[in-house]
ZADREN-871591 format. One line per 3 residues: number of its first residue (from 0); for each residue x, y, z of N, C-alpha, C, CB. Coordinates in nm, 4 decimals, decimal comma. Atoms other than C-alpha are relative to their C-alpha. Glycine has a CB too. Layout:
BEGIN
NUM) X Y Z X Y Z X Y Z X Y Z | ... $
***
This chain:
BEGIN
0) 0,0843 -0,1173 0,0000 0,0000 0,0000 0,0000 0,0892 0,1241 0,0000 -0,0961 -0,0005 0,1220 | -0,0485 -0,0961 0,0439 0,1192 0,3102 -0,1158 -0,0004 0,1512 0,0958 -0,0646 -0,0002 -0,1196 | 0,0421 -0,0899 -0,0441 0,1689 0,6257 0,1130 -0,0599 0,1136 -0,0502 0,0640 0,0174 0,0487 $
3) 0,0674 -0,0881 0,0488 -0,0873 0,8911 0,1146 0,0975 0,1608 -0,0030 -0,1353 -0,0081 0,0871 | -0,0582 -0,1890 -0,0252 0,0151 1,2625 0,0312 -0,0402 0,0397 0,1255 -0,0775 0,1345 -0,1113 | 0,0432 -0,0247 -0,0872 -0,0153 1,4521 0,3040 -0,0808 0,1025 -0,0232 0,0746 0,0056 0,0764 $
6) 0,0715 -0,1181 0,0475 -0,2572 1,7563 0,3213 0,0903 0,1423 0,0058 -0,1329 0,0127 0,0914 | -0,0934 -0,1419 0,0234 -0,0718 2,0992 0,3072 -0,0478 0,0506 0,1752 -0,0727 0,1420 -0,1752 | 0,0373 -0,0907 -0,1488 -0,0433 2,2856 0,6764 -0,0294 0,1150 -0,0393 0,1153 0,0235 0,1151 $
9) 0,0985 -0,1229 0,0114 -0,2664 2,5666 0,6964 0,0310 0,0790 0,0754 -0,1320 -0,0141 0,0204 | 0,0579 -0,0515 -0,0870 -0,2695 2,8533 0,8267 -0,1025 0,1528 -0,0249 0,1074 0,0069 0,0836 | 0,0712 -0,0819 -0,0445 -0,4798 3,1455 0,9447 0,0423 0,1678 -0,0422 0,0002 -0,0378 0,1379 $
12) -0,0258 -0,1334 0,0103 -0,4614 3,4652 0,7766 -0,0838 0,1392 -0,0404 0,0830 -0,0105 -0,0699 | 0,1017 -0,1208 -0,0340 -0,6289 3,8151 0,8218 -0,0272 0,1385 -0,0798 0,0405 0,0463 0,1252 | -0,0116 -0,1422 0,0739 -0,7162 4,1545 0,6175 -0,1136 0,0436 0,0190 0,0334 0,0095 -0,1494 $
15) 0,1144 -0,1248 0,0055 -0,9306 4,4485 0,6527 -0,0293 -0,0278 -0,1420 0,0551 0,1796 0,0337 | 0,0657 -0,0569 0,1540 -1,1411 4,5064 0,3241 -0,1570 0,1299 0,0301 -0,0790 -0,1906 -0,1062 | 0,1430 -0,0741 -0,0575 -1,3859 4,8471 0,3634 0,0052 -0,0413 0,1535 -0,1642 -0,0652 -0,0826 $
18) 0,1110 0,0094 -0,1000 -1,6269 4,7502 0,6256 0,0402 -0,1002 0,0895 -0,1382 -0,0325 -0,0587 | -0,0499 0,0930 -0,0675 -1,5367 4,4115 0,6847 0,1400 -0,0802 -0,0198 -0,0896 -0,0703 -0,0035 | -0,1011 0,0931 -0,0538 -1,2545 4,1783 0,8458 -0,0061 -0,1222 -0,0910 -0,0272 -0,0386 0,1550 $
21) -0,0409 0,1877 0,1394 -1,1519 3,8530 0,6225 0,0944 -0,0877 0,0621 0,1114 0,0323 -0,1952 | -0,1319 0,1052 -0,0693 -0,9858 3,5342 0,7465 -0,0261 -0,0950 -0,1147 -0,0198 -0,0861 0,1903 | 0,0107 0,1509 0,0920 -0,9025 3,2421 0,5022 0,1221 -0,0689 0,0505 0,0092 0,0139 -0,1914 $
24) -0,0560 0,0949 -0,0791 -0,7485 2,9444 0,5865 0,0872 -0,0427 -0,1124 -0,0971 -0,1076 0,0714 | -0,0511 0,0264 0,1373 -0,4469 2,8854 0,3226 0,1833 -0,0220 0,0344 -0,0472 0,1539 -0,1183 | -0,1541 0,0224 -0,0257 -0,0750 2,7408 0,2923 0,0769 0,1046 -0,0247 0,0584 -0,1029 -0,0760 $
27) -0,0821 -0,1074 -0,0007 0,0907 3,0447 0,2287 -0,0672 0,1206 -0,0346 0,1051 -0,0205 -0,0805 | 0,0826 -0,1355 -0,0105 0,0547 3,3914 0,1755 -0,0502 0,0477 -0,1437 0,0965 0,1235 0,0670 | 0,0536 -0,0271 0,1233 0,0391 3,3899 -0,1752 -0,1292 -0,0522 -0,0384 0,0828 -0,0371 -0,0859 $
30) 0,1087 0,0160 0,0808 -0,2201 3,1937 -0,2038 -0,1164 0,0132 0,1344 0,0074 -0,1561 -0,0994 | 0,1259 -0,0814 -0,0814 -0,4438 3,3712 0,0865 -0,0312 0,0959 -0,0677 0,0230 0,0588 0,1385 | 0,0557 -0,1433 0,0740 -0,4231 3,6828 -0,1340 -0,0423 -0,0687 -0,1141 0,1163 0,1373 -0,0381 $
33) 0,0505 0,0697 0,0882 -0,5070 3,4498 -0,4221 -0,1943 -0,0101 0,0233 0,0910 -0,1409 0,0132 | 0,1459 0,0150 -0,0606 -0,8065 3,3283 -0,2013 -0,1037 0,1265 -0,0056 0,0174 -0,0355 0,1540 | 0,0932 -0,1503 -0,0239 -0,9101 3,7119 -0,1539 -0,0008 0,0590 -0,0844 0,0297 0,0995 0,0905 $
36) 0,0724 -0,0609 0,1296 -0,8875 3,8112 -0,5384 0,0947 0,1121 -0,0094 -0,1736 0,0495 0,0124 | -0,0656 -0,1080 0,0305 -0,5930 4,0620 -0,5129 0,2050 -0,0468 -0,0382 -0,0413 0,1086 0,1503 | -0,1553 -0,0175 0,0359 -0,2599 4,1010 -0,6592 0,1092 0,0933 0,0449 0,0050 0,0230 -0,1179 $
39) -0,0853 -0,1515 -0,0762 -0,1542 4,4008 -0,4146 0,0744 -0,1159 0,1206 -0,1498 0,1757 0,1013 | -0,0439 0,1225 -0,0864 0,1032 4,2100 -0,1571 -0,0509 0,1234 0,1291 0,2067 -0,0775 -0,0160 | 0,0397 -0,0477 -0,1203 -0,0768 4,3077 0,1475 0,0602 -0,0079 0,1124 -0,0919 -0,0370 0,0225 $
42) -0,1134 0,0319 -0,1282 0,1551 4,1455 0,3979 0,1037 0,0893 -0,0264 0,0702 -0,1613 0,0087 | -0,1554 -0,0858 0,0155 0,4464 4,3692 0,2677 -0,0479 0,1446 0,0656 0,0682 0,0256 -0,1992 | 0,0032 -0,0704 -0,0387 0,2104 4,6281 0,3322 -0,0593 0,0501 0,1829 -0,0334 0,0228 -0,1003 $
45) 0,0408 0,0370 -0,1722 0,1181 4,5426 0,7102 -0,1686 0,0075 0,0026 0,0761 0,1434 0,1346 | 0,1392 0,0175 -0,0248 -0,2645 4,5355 0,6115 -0,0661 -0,1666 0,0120 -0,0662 0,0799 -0,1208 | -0,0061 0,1171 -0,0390 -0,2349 4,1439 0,6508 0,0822 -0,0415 0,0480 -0,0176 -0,0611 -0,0583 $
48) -0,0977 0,0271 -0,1454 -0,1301 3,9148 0,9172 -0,0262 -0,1416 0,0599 -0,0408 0,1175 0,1351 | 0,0554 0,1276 -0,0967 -0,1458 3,5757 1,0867 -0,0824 0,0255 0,0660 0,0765 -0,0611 0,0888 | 0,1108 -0,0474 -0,1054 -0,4130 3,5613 1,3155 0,0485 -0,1433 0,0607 -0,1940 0,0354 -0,0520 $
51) -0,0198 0,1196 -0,0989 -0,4208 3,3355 1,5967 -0,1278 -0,0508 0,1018 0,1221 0,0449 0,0962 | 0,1327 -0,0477 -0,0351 -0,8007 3,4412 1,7358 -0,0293 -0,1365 0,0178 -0,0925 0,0932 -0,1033 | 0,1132 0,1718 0,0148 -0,9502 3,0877 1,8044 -0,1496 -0,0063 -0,0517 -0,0347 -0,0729 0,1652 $
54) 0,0917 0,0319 0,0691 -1,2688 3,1379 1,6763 0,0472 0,0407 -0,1491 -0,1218 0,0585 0,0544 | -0,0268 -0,0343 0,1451 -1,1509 3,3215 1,3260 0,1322 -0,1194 -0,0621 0,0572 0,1862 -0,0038 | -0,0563 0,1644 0,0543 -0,9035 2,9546 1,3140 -0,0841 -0,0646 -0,0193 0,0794 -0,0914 0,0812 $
57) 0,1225 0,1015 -0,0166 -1,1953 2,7213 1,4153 -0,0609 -0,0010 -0,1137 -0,1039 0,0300 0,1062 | 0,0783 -0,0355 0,1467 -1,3971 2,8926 1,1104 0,0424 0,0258 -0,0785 -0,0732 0,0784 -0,0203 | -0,0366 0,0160 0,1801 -1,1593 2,9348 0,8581 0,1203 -0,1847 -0,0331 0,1463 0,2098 -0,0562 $
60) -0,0664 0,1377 0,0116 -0,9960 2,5770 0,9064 -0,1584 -0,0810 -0,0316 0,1035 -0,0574 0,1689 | 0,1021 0,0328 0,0871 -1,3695 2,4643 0,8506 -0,0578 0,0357 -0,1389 -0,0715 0,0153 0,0578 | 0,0126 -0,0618 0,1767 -1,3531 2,6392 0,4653 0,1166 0,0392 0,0042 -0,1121 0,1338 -0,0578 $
63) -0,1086 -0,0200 0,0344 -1,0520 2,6098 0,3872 0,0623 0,0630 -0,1550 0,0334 -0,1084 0,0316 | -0,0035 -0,1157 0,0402 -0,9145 2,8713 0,1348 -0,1387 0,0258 -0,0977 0,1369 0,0173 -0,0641 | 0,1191 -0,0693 0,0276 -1,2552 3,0026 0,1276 0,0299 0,1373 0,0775 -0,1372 -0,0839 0,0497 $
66) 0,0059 -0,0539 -0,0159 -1,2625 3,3499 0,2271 -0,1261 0,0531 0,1198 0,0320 0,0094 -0,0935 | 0,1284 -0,0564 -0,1583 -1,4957 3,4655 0,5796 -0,0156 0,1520 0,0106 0,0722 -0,0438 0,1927 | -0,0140 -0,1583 -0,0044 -1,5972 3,7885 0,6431 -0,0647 0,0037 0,1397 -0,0860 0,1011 -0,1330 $
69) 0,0782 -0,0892 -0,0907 -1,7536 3,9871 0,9407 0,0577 0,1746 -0,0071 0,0204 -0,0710 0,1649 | 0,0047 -0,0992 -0,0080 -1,8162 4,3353 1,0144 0,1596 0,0558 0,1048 -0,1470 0,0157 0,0416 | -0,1690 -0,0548 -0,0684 -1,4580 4,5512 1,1154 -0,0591 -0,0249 0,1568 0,0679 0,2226 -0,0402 $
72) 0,0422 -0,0549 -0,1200 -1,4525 4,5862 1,4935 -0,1097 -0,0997 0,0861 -0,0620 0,1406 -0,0380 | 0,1574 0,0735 -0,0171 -1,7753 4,3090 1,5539 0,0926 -0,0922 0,0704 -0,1185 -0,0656 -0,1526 | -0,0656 0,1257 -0,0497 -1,6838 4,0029 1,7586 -0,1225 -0,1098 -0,0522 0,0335 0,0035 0,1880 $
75) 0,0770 0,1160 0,0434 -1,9742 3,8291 1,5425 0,0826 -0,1404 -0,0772 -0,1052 0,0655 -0,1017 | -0,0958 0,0798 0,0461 -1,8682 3,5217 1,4004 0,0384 0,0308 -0,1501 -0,0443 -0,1354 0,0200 | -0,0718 -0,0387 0,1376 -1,6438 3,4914 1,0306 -0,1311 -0,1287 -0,0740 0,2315 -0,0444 -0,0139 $
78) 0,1151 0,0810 0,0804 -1,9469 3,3596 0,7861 0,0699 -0,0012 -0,1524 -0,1746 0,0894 0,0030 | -0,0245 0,0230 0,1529 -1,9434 3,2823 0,3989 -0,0513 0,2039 -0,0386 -0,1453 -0,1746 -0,0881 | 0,0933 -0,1467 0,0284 -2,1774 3,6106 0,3504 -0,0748 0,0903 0,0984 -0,1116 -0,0313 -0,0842 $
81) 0,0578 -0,0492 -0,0502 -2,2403 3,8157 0,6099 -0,1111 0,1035 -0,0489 0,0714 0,0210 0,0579 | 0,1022 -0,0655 0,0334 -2,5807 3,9740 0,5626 0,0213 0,1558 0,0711 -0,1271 -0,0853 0,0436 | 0,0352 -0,1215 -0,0201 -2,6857 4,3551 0,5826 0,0485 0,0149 0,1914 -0,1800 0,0160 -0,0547 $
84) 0,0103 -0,0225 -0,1750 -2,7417 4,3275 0,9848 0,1681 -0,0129 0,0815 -0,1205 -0,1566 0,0765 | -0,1322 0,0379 -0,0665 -2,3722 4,2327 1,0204 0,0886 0,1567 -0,0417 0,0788 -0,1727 -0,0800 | -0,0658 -0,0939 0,0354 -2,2543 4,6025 0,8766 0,0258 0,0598 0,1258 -0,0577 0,0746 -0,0969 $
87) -0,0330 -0,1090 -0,0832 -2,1900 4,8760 1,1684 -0,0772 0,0880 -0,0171 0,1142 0,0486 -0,0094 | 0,1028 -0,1375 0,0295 -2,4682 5,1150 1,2320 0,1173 0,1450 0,0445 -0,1823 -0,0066 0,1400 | -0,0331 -0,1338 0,0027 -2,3708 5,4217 1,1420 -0,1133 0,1140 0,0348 0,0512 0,0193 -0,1306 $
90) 0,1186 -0,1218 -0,0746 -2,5678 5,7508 1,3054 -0,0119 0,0812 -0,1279 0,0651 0,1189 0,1591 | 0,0629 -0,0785 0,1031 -2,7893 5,9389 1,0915 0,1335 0,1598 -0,0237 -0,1930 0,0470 0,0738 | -0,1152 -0,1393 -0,0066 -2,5728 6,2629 0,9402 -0,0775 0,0985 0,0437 0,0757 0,0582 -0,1489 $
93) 0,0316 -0,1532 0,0042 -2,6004 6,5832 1,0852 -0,0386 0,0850 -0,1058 0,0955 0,0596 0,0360 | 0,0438 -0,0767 0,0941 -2,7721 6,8415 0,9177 0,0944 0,1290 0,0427 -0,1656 0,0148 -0,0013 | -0,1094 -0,1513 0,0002 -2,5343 7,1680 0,8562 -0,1063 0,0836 -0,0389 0,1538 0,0159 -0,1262 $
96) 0,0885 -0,1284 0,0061 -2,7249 7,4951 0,8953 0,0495 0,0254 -0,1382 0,0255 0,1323 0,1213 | 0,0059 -0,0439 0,1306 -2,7754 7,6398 0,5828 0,0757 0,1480 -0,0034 -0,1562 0,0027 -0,0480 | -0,0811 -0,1191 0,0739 -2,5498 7,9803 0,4673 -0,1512 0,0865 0,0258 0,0728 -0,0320 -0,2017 $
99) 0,1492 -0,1394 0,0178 -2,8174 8,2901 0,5487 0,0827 0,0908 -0,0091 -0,1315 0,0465 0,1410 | -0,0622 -0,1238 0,0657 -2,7591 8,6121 0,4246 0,1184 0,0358 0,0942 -0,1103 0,1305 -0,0158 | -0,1183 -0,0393 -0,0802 -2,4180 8,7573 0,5438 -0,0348 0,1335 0,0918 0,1273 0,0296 -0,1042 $
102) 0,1003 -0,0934 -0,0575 -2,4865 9,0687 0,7483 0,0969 0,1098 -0,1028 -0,0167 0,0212 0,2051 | -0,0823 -0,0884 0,1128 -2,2394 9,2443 0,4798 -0,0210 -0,1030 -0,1268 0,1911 0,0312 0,0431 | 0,0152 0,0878 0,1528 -2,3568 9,0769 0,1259 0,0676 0,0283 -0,0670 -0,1045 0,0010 -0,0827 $
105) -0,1035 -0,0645 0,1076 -2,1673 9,3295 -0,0857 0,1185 -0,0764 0,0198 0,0352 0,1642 0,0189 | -0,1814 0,0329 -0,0258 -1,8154 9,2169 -0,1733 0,0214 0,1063 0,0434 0,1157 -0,0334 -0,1252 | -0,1086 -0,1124 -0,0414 -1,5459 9,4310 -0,0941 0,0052 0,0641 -0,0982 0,1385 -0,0341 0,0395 $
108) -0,0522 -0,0442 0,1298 -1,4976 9,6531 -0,3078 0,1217 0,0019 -0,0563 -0,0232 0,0990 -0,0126 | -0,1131 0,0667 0,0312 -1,2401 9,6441 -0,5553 0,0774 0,1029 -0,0144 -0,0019 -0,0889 -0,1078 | -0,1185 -0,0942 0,0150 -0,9258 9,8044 -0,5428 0,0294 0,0958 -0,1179 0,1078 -0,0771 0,0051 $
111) -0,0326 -0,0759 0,0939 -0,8658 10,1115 -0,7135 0,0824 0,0092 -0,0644 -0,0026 0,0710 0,0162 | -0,1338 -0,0073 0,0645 -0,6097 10,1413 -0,9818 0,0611 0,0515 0,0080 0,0232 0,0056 -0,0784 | -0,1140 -0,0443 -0,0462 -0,2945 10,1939 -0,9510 0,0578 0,1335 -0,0639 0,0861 -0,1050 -0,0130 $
114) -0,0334 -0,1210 0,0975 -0,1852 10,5578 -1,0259 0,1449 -0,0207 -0,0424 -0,0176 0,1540 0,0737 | -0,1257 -0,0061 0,0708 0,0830 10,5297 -1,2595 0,0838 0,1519 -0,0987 -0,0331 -0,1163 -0,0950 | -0,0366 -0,1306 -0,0268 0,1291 10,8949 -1,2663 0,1505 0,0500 0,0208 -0,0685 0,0280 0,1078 $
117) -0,1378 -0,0017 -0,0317 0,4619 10,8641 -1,1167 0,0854 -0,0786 -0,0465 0,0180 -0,0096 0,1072 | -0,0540 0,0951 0,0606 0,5696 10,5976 -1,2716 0,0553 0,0437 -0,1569 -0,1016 -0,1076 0,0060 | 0,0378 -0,0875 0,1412 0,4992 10,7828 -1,6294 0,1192 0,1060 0,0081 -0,1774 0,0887 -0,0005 $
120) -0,0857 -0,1239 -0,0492 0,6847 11,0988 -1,4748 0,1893 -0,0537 -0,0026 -0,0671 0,0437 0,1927 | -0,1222 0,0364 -0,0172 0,9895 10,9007 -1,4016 0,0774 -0,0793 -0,1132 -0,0043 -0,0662 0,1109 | -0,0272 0,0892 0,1388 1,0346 10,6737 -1,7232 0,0361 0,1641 -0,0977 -0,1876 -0,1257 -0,0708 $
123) -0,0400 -0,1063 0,0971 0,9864 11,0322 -1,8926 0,1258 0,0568 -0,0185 -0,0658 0,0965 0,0196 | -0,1217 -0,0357 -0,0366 1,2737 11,1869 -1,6962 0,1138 -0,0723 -0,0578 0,0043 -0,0058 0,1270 | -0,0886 0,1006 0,0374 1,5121 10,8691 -1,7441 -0,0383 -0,0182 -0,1721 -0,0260 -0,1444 0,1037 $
126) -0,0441 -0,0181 0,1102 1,4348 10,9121 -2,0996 0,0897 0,1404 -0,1065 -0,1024 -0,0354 -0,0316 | -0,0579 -0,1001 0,0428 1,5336 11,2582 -2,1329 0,1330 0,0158 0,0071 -0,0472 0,0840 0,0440 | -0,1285 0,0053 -0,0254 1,8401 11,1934 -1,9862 0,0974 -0,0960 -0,0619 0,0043 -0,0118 0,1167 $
129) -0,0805 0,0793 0,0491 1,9412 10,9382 -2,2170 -0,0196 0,0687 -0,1304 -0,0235 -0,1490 0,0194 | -0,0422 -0,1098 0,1186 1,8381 11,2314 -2,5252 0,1089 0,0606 0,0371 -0,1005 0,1139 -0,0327 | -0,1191 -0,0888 -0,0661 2,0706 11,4656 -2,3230 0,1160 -0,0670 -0,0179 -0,0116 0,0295 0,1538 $
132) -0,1202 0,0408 0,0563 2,3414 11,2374 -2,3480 0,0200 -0,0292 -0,1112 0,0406 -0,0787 0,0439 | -0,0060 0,0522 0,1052 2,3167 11,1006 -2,6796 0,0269 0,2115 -0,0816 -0,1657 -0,1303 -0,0312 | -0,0476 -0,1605 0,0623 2,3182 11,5523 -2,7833 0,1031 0,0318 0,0414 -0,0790 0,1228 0,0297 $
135) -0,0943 0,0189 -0,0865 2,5729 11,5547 -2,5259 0,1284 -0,0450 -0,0891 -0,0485 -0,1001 0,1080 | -0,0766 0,1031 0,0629 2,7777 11,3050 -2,7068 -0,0244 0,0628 -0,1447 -0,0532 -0,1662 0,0293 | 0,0053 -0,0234 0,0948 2,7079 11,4476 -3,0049 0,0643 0,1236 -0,0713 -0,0963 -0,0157 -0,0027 $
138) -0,0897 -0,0969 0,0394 2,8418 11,7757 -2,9630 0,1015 -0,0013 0,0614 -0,0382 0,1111 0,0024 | -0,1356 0,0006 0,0048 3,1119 11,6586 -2,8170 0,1065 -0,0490 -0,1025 0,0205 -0,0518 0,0910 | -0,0692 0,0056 0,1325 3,2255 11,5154 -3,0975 0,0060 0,0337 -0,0939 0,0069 -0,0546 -0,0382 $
141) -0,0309 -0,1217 0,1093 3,1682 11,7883 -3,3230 0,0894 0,0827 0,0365 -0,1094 0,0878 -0,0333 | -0,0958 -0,1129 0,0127 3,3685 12,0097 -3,1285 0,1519 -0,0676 0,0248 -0,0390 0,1257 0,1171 | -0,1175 0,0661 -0,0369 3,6497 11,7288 -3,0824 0,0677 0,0059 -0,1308 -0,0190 -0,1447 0,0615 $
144) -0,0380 0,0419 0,1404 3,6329 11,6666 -3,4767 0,0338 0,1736 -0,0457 -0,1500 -0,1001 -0,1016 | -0,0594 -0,1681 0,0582 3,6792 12,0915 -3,5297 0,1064 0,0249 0,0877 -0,1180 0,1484 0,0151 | -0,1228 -0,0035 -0,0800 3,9562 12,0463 -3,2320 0,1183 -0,0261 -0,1028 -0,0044 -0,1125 0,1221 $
147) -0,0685 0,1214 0,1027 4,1456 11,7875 -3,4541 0,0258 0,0829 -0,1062 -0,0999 -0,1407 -0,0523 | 0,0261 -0,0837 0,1197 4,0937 12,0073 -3,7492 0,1156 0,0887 0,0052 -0,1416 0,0794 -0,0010 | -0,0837 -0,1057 -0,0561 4,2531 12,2990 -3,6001 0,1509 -0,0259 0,0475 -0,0717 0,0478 0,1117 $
150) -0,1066 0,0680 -0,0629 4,5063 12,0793 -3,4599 0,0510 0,0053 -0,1385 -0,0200 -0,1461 0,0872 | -0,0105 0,0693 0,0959 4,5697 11,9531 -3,7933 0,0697 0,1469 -0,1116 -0,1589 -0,0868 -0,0314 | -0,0197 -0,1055 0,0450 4,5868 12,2954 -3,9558 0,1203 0,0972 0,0232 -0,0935 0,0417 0,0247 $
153) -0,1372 -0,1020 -0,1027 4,8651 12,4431 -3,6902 0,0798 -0,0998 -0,0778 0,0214 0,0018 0,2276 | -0,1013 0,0633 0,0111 5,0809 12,1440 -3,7845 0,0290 -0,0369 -0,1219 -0,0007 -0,0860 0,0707 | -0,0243 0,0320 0,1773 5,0532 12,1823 -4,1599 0,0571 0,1603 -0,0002 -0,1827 -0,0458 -0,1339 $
156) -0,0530 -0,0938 0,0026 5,1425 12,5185 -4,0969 0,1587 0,0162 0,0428 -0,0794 0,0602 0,0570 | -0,1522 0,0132 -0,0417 5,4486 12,4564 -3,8688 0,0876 -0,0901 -0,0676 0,0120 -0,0401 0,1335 | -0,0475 0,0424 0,1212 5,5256 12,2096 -4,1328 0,0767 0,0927 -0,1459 -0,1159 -0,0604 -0,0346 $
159) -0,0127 -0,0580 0,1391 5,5573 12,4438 -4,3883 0,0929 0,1271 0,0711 -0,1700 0,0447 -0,0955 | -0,1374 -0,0944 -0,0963 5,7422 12,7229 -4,1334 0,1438 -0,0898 -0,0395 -0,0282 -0,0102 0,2270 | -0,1209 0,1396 -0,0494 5,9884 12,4160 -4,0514 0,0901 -0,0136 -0,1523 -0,1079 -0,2052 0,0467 $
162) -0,0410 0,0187 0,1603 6,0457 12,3543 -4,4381 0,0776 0,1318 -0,0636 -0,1487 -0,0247 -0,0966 | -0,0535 -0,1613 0,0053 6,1216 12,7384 -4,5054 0,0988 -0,0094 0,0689 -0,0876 0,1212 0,0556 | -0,1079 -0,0647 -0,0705 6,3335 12,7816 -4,2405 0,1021 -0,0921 -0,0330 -0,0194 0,0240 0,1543 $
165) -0,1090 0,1048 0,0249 6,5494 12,4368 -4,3460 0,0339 0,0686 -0,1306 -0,0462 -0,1747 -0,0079 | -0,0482 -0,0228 0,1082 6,5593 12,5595 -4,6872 0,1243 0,1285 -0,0370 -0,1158 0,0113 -0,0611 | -0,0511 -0,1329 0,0129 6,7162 12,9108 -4,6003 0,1124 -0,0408 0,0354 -0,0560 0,1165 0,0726 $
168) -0,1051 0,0578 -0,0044 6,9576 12,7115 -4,3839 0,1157 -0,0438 -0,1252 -0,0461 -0,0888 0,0582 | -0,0484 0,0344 0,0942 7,0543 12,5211 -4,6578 0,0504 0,0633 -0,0842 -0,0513 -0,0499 -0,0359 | -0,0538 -0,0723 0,0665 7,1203 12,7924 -4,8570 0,0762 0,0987 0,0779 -0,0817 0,0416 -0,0787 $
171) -0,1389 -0,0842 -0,0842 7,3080 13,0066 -4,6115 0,0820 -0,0799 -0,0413 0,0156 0,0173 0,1749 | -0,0691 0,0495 -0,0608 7,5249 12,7277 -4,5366 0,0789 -0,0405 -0,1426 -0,0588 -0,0914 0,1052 | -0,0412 0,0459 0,1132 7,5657 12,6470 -4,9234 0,1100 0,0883 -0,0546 -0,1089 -0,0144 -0,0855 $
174) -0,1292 -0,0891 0,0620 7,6907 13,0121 -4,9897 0,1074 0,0426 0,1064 -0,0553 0,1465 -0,0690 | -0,1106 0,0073 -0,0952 7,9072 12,9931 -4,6396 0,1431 -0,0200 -0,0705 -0,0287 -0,1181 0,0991 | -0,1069 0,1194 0,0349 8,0798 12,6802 -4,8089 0,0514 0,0673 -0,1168 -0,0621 -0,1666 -0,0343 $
177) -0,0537 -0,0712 0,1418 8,1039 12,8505 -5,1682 0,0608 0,1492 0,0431 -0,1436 0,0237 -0,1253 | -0,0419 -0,0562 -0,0284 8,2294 13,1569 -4,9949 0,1546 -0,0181 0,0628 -0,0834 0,0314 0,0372 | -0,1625 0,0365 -0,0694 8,5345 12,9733 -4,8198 0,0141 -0,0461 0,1271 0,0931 0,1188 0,0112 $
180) 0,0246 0,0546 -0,1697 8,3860 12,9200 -4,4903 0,0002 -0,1317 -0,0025 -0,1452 0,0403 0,0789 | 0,0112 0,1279 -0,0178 8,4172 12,6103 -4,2992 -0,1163 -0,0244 0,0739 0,1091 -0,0522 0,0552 | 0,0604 -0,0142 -0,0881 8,1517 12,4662 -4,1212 -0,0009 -0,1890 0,0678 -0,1364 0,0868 -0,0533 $
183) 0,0043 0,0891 -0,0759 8,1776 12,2247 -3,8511 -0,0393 -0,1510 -0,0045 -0,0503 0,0484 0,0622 $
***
């Protein structure tokens, strides 16, 4: 006779979903989240967990990786389908007073525009002062270029002095030499 397989060791594992608590009874963890229909690893994210609870073992080792539910927080037992009555009463909502007239309705009024008066005034200025220089600059270099000129004029003149007076030399010194004189 042939030995039997054995059955797989089980155990007991737990997750919030919404409303209600979930236990299934399953060999590992992959295939508890299998059991519960998700592909998010819940144990990595600490929203599943061994349990050890003796009744949420008792009832998920009797449906084994079947999935149990009850209401969060409930100490009812873990069923296939907990019905309506197993949710958490929640208290009717408050009603929020309603908005009544403000005792000031008007807005605020709105800010007057900005006088740019001065602003205008000062752009004007800072432009005049960049005509002023640019005339500025302009006659300075007219009267630099009639400087130059003048300059230019003296030293075509002392040129032409300079030339005269070498030439007279030259001829002194020519009829010095043709006279008998020596010169140095």
């Amino acid at each position: 006779m042939a030995p039997s397989p054995k059955a797989p060791r089980l155990k007991v594992y737990r997750a919030a979903f919404g409303f209600h608590e979930s236990v299934v009874a399953a060999p590992n963890q992959g295939a508890a989240l299998k059991a519960w229909g998700t592909r998010q690893n819940l144990f990595a994210e600490g929203a599943a967990e061994v349990t050890t609870e003796a009744a949420a073992v008792k009832a998920a080792l009797a449906h084994p990786q079947t999935p149990l539910r009850r209401a969060v927080g409930s100490s009812d037992p873990f069923v296939l389908e907990p019905g309506a009555a197993a949710l958490p009463e929640v208290p009717p909502a408050r009603r929020r007073p309603q908005p009544g007239p403000a005792k000031d309705a008007s807005r605020p009024a709105p800010k007057p525009a900005a006088d740019r008066s001065a602003l205008t005034a000062a752009e004007r200025a800072l432009a005049q002062i960049a005509a002023d220089q640019k005339a500025g600059e302009a006659d300075f270099k007219k009267r630099l270029r009639a400087l130059q000129d003048e300059a230019d004029q003296a030293a075509r003149r002392l040129d032409k002095r300079r030339a005269a007076a070498e030439t007279a030399v030259d001829r002194a010194r020519r009829a010095f030499i043709d006279a008998g004189g020596e010169v140095d």
